[in-house]
ChimeraX commands (.cxc) that place a marker at each C-alpha (Angstrom):
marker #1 position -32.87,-19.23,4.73 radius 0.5
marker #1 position -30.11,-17.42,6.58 radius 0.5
marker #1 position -29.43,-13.67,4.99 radius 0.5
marker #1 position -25.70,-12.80,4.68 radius 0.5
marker #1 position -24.96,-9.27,5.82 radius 0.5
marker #1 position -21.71,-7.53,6.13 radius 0.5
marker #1 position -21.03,-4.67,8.05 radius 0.5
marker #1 position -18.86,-1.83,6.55 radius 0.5
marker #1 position -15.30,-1.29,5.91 radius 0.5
marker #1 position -14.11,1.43,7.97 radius 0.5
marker #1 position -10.78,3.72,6.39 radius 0.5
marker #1 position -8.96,5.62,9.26 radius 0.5
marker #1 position -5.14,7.02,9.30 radius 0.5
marker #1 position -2.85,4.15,11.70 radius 0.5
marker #1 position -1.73,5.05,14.74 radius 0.5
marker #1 position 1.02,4.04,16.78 radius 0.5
marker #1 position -1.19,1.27,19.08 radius 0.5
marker #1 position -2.40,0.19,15.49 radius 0.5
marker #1 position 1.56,-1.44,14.68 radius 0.5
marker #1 position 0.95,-5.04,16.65 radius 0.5
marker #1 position -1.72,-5.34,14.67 radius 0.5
marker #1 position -0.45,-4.11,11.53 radius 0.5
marker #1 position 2.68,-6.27,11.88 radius 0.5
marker #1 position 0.15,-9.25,12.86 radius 0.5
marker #1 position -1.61,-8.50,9.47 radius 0.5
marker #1 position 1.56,-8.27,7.14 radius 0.5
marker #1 position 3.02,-11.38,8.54 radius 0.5
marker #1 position -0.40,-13.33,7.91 radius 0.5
marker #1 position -0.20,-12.24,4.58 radius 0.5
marker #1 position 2.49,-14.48,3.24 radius 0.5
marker #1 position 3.64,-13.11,1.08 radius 0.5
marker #1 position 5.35,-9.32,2.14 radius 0.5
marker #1 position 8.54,-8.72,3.41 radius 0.5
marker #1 position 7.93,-8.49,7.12 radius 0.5
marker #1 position 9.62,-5.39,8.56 radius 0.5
marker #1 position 10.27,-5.09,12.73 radius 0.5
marker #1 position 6.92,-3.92,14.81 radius 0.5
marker #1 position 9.05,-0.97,16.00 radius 0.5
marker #1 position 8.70,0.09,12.20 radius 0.5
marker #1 position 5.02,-0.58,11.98 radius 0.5
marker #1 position 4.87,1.60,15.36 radius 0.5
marker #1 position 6.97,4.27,13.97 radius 0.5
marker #1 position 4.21,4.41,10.19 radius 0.5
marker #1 position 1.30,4.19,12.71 radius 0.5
marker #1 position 3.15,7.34,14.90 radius 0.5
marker #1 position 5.16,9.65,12.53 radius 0.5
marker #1 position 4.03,8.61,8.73 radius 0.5
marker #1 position 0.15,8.25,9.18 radius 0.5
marker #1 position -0.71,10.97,7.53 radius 0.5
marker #1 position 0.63,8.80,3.83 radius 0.5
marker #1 position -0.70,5.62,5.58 radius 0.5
marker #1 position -4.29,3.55,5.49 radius 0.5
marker #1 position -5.82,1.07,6.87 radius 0.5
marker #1 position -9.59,-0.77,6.44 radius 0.5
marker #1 position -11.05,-2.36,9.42 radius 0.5
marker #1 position -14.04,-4.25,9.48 radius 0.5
marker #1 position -15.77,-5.16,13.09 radius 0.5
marker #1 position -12.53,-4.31,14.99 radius 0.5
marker #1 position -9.82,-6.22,13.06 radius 0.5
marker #1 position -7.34,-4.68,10.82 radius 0.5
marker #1 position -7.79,-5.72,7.38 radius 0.5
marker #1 position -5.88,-4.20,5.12 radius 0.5
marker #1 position -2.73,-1.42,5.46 radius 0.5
marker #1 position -0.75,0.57,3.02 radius 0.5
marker #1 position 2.29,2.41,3.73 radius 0.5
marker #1 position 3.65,5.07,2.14 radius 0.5
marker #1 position 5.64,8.20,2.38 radius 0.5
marker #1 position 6.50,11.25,-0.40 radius 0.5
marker #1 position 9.37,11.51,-1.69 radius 0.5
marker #1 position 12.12,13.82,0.39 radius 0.5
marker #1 position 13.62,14.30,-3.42 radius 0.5
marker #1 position 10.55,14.54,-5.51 radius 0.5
marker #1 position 7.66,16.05,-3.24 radius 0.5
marker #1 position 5.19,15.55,-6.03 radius 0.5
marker #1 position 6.05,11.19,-5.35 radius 0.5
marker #1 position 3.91,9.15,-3.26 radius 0.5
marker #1 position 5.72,6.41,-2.94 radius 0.5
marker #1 position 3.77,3.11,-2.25 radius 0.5
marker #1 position 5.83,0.89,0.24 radius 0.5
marker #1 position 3.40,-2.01,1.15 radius 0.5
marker #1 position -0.24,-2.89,0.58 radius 0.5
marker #1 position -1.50,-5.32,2.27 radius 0.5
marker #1 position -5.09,-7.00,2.54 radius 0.5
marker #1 position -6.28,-10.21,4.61 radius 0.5
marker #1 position -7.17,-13.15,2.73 radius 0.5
marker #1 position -10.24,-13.05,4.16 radius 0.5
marker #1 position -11.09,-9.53,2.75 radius 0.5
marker #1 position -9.25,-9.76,-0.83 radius 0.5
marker #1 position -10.87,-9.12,-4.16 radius 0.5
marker #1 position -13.13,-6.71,-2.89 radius 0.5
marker #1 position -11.57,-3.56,-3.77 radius 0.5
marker #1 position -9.74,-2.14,0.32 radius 0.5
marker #1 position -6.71,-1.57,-1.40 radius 0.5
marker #1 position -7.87,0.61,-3.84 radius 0.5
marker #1 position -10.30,2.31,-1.91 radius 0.5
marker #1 position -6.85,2.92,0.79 radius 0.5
marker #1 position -4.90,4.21,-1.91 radius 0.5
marker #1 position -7.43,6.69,-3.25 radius 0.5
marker #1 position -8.24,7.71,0.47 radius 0.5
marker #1 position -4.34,8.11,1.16 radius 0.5
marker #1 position -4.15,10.61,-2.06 radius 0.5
marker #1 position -7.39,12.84,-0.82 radius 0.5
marker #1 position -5.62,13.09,2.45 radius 0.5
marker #1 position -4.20,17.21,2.55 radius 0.5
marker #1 position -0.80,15.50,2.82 radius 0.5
marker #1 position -0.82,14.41,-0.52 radius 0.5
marker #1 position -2.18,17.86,-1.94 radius 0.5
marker #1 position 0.32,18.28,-4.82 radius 0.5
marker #1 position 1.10,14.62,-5.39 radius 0.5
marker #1 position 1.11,14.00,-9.46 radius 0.5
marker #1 position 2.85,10.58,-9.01 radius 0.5
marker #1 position 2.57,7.57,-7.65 radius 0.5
marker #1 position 6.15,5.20,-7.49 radius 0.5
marker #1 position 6.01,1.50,-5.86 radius 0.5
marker #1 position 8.51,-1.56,-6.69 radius 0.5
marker #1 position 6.64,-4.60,-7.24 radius 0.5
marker #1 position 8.14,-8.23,-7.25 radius 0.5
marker #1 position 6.81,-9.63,-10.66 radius 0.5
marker #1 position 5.39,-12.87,-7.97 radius 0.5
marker #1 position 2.84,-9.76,-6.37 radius 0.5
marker #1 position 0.57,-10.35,-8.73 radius 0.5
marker #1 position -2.45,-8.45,-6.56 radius 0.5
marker #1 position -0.04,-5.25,-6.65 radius 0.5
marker #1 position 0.92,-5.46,-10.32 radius 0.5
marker #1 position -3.33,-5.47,-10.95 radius 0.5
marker #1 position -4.12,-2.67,-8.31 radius 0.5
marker #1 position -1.26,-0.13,-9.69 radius 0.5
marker #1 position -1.73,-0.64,-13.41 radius 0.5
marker #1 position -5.37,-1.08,-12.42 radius 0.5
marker #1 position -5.79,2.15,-11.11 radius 0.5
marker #1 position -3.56,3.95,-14.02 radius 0.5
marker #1 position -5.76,2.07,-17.03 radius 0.5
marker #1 position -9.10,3.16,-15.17 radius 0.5
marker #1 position -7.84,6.94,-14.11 radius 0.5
marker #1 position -6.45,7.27,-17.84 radius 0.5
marker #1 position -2.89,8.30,-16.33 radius 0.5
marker #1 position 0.29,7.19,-18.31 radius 0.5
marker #1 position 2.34,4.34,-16.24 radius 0.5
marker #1 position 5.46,2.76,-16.69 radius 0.5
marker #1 position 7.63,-0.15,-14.98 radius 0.5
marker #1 position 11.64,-0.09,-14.93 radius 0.5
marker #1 position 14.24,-0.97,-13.46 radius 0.5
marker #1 position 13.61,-0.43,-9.30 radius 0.5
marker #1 position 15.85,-2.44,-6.96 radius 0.5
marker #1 position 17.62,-5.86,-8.50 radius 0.5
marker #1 position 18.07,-9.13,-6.35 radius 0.5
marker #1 position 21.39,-8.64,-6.13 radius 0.5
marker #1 position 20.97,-5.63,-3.93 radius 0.5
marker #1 position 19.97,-7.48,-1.04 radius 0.5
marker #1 position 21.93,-9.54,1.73 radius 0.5
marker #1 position 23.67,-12.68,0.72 radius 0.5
marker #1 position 21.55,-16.10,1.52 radius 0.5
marker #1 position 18.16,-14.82,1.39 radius 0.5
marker #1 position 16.39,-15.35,-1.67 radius 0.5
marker #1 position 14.45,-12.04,-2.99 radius 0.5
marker #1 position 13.03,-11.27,-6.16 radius 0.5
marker #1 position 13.80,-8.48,-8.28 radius 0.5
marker #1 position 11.62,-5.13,-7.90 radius 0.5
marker #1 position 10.57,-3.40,-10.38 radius 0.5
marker #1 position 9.76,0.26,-10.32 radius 0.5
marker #1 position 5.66,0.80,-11.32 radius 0.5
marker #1 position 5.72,4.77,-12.23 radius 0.5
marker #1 position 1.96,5.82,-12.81 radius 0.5
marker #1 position 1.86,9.34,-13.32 radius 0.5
marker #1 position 1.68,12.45,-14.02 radius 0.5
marker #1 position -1.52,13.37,-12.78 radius 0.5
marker #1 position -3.84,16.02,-11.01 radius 0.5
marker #1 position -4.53,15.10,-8.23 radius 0.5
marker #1 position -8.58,15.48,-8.05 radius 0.5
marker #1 position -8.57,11.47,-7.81 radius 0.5
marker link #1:1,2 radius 0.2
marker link #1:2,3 radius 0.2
marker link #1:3,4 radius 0.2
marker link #1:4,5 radius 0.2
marker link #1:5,6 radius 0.2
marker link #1:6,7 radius 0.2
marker link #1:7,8 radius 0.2
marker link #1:8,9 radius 0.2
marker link #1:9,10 radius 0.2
marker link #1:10,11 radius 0.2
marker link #1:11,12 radius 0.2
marker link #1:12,13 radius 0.2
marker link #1:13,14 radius 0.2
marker link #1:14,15 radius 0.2
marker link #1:15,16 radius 0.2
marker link #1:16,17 radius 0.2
marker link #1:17,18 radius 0.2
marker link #1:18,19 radius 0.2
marker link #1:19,20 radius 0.2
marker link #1:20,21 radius 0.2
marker link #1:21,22 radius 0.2
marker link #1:22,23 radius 0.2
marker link #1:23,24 radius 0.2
marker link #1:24,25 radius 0.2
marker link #1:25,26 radius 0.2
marker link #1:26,27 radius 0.2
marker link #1:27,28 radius 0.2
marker link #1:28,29 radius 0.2
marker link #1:29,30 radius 0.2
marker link #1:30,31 radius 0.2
marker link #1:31,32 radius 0.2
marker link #1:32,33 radius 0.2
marker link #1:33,34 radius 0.2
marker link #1:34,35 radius 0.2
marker link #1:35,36 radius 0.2
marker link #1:36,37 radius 0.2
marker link #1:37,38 radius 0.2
marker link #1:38,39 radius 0.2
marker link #1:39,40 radius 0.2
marker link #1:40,41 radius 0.2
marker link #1:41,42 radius 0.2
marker link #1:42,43 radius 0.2
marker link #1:43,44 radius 0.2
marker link #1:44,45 radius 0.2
marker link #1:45,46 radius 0.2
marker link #1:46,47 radius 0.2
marker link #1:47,48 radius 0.2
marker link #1:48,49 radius 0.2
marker link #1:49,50 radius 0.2
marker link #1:50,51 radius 0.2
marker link #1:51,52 radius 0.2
marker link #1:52,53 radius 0.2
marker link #1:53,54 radius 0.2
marker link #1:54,55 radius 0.2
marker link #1:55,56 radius 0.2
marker link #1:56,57 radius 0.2
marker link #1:57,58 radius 0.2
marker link #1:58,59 radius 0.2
marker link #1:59,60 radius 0.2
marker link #1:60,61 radius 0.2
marker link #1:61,62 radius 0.2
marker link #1:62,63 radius 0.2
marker link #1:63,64 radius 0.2
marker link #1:64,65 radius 0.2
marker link #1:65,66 radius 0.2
marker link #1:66,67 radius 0.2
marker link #1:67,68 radius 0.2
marker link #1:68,69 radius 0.2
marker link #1:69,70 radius 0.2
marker link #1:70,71 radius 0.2
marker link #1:71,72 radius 0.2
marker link #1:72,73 radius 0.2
marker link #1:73,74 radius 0.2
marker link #1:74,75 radius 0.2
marker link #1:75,76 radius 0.2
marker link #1:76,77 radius 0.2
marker link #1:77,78 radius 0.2
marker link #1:78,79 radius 0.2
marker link #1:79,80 radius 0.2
marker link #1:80,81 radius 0.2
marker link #1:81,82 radius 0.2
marker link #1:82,83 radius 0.2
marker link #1:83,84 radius 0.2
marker link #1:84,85 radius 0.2
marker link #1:85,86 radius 0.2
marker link #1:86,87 radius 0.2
marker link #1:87,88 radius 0.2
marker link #1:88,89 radius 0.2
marker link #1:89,90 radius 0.2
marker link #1:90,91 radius 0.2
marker link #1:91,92 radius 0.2
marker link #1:92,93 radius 0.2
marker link #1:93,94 radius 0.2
marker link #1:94,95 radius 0.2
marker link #1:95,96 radius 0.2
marker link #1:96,97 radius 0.2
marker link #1:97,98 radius 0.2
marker link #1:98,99 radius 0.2
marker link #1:99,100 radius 0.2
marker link #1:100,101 radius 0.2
marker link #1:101,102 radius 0.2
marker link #1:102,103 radius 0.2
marker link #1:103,104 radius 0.2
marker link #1:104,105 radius 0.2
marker link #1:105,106 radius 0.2
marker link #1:106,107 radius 0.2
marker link #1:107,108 radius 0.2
marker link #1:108,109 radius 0.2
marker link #1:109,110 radius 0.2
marker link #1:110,111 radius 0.2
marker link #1:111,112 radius 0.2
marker link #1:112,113 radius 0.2
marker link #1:113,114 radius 0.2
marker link #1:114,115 radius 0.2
marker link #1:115,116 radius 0.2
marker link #1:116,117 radius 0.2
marker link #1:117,118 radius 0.2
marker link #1:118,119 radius 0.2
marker link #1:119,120 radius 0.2
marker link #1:120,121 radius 0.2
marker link #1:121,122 radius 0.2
marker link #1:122,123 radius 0.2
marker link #1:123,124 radius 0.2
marker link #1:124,125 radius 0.2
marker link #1:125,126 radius 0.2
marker link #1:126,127 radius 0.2
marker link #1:127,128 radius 0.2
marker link #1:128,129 radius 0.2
marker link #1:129,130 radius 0.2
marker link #1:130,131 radius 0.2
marker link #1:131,132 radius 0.2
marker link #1:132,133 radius 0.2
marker link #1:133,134 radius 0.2
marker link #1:134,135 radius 0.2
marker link #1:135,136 radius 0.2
marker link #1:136,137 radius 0.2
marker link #1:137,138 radius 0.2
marker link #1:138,139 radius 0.2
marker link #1:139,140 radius 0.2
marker link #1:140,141 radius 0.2
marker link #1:141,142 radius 0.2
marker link #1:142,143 radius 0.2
marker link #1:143,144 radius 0.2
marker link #1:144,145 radius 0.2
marker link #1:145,146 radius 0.2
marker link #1:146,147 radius 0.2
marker link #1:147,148 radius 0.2
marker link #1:148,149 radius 0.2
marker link #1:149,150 radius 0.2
marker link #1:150,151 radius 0.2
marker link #1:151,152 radius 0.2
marker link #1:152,153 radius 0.2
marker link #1:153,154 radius 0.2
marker link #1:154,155 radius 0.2
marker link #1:155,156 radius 0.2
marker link #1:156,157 radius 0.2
marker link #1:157,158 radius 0.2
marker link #1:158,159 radius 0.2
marker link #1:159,160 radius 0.2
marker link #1:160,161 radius 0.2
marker link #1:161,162 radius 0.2
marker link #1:162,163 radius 0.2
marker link #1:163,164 radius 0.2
marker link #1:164,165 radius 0.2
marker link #1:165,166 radius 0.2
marker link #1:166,167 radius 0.2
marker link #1:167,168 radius 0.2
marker link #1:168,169 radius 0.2
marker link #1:169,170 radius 0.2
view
């Protein structure tokens, strides 16, 4: 009888040789809008210290960007989480996004902000997830409509997920 064992998850910060991979990773997924590999470069380089990713025996599996707020310091805005197919339902992207908030660059954060299409249904459970099981308030409105983006492609609207205010001993 043949004994399954997994080896561990490992959470680091990205860095810049991390955004081939990273870009490899979000385009697999499907499902994200895929930004340039000069951007995933540029998290990996000059944002990492908002940023996660999981790897498990040397391949990325899972990556969240985010960034505060230049307006509202005490915002971490959530840009993209994504996890392998491979690796989903076994909570990396809420083990990312609590790592990301114990990082000292998120010391003072008492909000989290994301836009979610209402078709992400993974990101709709892991934010309102996270606020039902934390016992913060959270709220969805209006983010960014369809209509805001270029003519001929075909994007959903994205609604704002607000989850917040909290201390942030998460």
């Amino acid at each position: 009888m043949a004994v399954e064992t997994r080896t561990e998850i490992i959470y680091r910060r990205p860095e810049a040789q991390d955004g081939t991979r990273i870009w490899e990773l979000v385009r697999d997924t499907g499902s994200l809008d895929l930004n340039s590999p000069y951007c995933y470069i540029l998290l990996g380089d000059y944002f990492n210290d908002t940023c996660m990713i999981a790897e498990h025996e040397g391949e990325i599996v899972g990556f969240i960007s985010a960034f505060r707020s230049p307006r509202n310091p005490e915002t971490l805005f959530v840009w993209q989480v994504a996890v392998a197919s491979s690796h989903r339902r076994q909570g990396i992207a809420r083990t990312m996004l609590e790592s990301i908030l114990n990082q000292p660059a998120c010391r003072g954060v008492r909000f989290i902000e994301a836009t979610v299409s209402p078709s992400n249904i993974a990101s709709r459970r892991l934010f309102l997830g996270f606020a039902e099981e934390k016992s913060i308030p959270s709220t969805v409105t209006v983010g960014y409509g369809a209509d805001l983006f270029p003519d001929g492609t075909i994007h959903e609207d994205e609604p704002l997920f607000v989850i917040g205010p909290f201390f942030n001993d998460i």
